[in-house]
C-alpha positions as CSV (number, residue, x, y, z in Angstrom):
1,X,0.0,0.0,0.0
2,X,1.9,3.4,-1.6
3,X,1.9,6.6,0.9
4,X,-0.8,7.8,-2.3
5,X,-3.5,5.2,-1.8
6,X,-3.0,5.4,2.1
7,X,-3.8,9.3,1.7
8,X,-6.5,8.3,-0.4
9,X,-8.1,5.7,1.8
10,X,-8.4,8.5,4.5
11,X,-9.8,10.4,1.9
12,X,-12.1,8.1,1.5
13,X,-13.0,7.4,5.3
14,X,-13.3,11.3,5.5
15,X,-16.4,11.1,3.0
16,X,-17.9,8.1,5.0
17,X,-17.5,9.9,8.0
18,X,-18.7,13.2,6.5
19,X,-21.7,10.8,5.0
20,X,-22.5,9.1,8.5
21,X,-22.3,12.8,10.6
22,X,-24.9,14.1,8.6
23,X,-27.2,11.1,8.6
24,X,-26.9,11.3,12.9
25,X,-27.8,14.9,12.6
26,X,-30.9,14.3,9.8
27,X,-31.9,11.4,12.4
28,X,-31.8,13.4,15.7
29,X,-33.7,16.0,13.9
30,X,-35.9,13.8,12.7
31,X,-36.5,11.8,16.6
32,X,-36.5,15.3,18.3
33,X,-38.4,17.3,16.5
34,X,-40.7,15.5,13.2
35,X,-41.4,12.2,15.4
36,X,-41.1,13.5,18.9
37,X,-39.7,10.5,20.4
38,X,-40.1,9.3,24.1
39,X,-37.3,10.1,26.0
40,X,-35.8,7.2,26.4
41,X,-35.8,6.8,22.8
42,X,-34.7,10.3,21.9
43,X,-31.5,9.7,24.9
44,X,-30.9,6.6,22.5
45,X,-30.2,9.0,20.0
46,X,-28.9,11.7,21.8
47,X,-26.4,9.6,23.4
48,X,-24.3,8.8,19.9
49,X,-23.9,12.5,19.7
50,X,-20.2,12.4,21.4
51,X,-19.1,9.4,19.1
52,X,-20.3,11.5,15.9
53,X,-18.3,14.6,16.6
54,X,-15.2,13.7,18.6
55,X,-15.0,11.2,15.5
56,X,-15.3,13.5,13.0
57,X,-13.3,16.6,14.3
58,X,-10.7,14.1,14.9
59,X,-10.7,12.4,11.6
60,X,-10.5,15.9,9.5
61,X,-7.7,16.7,11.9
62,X,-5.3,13.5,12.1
63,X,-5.9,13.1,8.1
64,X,-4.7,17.0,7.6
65,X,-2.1,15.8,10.2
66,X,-0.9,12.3,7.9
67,X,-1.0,14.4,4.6
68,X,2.3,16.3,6.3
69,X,4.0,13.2,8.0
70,X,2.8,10.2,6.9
71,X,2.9,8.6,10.5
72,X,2.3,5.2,10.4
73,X,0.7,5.7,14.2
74,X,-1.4,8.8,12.7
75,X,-2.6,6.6,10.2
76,X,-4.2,3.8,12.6
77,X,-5.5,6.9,14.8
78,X,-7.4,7.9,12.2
79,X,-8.8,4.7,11.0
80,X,-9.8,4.3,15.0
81,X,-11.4,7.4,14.6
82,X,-13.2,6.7,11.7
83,X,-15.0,3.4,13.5
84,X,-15.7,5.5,16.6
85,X,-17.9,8.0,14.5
86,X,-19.3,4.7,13.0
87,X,-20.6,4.0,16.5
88,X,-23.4,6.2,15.2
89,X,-24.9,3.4,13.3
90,X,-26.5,2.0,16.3
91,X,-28.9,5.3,16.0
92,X,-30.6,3.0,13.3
93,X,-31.9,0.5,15.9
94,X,-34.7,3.1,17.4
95,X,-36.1,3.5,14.2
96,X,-36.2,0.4,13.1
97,X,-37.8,-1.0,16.4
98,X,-40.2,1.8,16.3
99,X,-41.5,1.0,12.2
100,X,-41.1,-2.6,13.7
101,X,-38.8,-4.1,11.0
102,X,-38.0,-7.7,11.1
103,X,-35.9,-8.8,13.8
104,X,-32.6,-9.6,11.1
105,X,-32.4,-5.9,10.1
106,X,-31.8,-5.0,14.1
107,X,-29.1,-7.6,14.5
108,X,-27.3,-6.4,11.4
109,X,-27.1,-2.9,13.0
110,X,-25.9,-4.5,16.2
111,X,-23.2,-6.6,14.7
112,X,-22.5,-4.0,12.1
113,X,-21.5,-1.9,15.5
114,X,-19.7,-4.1,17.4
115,X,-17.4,-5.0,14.0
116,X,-17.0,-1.7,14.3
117,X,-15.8,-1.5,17.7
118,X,-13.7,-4.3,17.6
119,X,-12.2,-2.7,14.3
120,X,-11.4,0.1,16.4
121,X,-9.6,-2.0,19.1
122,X,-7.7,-3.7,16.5
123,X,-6.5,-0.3,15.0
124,X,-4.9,0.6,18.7
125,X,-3.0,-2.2,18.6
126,X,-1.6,-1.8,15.3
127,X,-0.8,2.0,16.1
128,X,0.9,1.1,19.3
129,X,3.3,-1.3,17.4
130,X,4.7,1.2,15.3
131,X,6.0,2.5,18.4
132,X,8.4,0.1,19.2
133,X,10.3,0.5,15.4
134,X,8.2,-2.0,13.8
135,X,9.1,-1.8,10.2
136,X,6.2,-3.3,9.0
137,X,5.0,-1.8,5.4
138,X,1.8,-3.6,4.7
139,X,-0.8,-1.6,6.1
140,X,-2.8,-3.4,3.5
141,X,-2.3,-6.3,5.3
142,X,-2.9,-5.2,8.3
143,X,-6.2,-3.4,7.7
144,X,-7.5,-6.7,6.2
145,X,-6.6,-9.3,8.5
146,X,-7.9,-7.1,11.4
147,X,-11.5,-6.7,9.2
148,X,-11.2,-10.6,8.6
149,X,-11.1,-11.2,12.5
150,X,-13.7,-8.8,13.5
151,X,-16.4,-10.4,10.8
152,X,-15.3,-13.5,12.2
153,X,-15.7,-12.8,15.7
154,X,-18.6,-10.9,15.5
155,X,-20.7,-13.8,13.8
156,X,-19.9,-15.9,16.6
157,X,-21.2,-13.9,19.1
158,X,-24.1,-14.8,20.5
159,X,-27.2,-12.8,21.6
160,X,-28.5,-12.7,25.0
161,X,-31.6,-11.0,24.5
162,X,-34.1,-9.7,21.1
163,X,-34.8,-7.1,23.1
164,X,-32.7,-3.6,22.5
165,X,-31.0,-2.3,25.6
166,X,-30.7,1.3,26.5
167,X,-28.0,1.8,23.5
168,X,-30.1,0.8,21.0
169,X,-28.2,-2.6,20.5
170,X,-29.1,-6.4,21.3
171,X,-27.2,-7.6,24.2
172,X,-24.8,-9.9,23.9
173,X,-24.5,-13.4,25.2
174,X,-21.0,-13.9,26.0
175,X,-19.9,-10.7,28.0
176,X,-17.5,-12.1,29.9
177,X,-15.7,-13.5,27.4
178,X,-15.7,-10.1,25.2
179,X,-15.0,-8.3,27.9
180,X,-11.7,-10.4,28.4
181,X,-10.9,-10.2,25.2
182,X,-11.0,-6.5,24.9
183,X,-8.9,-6.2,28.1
184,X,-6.2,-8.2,26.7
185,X,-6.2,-6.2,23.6
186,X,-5.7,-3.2,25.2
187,X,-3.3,-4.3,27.8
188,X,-0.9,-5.5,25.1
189,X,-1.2,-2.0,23.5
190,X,-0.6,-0.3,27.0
191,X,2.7,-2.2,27.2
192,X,3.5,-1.2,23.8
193,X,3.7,2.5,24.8
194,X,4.9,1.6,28.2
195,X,8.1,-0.4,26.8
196,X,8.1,2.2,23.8
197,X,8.8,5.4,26.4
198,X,11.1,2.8,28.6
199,X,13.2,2.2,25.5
200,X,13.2,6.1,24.7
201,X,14.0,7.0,28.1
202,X,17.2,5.2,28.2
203,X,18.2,6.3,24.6
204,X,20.3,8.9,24.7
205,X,19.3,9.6,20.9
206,X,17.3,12.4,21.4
207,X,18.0,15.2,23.5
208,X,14.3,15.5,24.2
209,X,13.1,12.2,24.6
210,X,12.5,12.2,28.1
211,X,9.4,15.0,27.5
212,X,8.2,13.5,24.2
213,X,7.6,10.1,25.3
214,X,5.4,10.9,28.8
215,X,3.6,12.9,26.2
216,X,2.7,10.0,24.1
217,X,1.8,8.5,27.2
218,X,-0.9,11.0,28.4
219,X,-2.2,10.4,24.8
220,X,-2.7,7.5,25.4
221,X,-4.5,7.4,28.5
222,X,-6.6,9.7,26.9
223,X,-8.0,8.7,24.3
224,X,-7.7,4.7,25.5
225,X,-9.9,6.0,28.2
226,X,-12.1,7.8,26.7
227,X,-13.3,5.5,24.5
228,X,-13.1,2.3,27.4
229,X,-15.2,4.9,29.6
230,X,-17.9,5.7,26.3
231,X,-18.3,2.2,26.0
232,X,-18.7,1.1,29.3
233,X,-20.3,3.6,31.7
234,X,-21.2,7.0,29.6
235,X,-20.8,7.9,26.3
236,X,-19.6,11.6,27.2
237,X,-16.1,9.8,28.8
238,X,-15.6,10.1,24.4
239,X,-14.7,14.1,25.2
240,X,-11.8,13.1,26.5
241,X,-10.2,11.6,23.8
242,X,-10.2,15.1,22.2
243,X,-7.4,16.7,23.8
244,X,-5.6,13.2,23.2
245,X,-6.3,13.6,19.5
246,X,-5.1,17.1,19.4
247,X,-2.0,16.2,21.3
248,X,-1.3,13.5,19.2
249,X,-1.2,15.1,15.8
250,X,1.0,18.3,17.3
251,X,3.0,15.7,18.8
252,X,3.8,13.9,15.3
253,X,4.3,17.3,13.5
254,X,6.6,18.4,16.0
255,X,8.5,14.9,15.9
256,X,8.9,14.4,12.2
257,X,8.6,17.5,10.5
């Protein structure tokens, strides 16, 4: 995959996420205002809000950001981003309970979603590699073994209830298990950047290593959990993956250009 097509693929992804913004907003418009949903409903929609715009402000930004350094760690960033603002999709659940569409169409949305998610796991862990010197040039390869194992994981999931829950999504069957699984993911990524800033800290390479990589670290935290706290408990813990974003691309200009 050519530095061109990767600056096109975020091209690309900046259209789709462009695309799936201003469906949220047509569809909150549409629950607040034309259909004057229930609350709980309308908080189902509501609640996607902070996925929509963190991931959209943060994919114009990091893509502006790879155009100028063409930072393999940007790169995955930005693909993470993308699958965050993505997250939006499970808006599509309300309305599809409320015009009482058959049950299949609500359990594509909710493993459309969870793909999704899990994409965006995956693309932490491939950013944090690139940390540690990994010379690695097929992020072809990477991309499409990580969408392989997400489509495969996700069809194995199984469902706990057909009823939605208060995100608009099916529970799923095997929480434990996911939640597991998630854990070790990002784990290994936290010891990426922890073994990335030991490695720096010694180096006596750069003469300001020792304040870029606690940087990288605070990014990390950040936007790590951020999106950890969305998910689990409230999906306004997304804001604080902002100033990680922000950090992050001034952080790459400032390294390689």
């Amino acid at each position: 995959m050519t530095i061109t097509f990767r600056n096109r693929l975020l091209t690309l992804l900046l259209i789709v996420t462009f695309l799936l913004a201003g469906s949220y907003l047509a569809a909150s418009y549409l629950a607040a205002v034309v259909l004057q949903l229930p609350e709980q409903e309308l908080l189902t929609v509501l609640d996607a809000g902070p996925s929509v715009v963190v991931g959209l402000a943060g994919v114009i930004w990091l893509r502006r950001v790879y155009r100028k350094t063409s930072a393999p760690t940007v790169f995955f960033f930005t693909v993470f981003l993308f699958c965050v603002t993505a997250d939006g999709l499970r808006v599509a659940q309300v309305f599809l309970t409320l015009a009482r569409e058959p049950f299949s169409f609500g359990l594509l949305v909710t493993k459309t979603v969870w793909a999704l998610r899990l994409g965006s796991l995956f693309s932490l862990l491939f950013a944090s590699l690139f940390l540690l010197d990994f010379s690695y040039e097929g992020y072809g390869t990477l991309l499409l073994a990580g969408t392989a194992a997400c489509v495969l994981l996700v069809v194995g999931l199984p469902l706990q209830s057909s009823l939605p829950d208060a995100h608009g999504l099916y529970p799923l069957g095997d929480t434990l298990g996911l939640a597991l699984f998630f854990g070790l993911i990002l784990l290994v990524a936290t010891a990426n950047h922890a073994l990335a800033w030991w490695k720096d800290h010694r180096s006596e390479a750069s003469a300001d290593a020792g304040r870029r990589i606690p940087l990288l670290m605070v990014v990390w935290v950040l936007v790590a959990g951020g999106w950890l706290g969305g998910l689990l408990w409230n999906p306004w813990w997304l804001t604080l993956m902002a100033p990680g974003i922000v950090l992050l691309g001034q952080q790459a200009r400032d390294t390689l250009l």
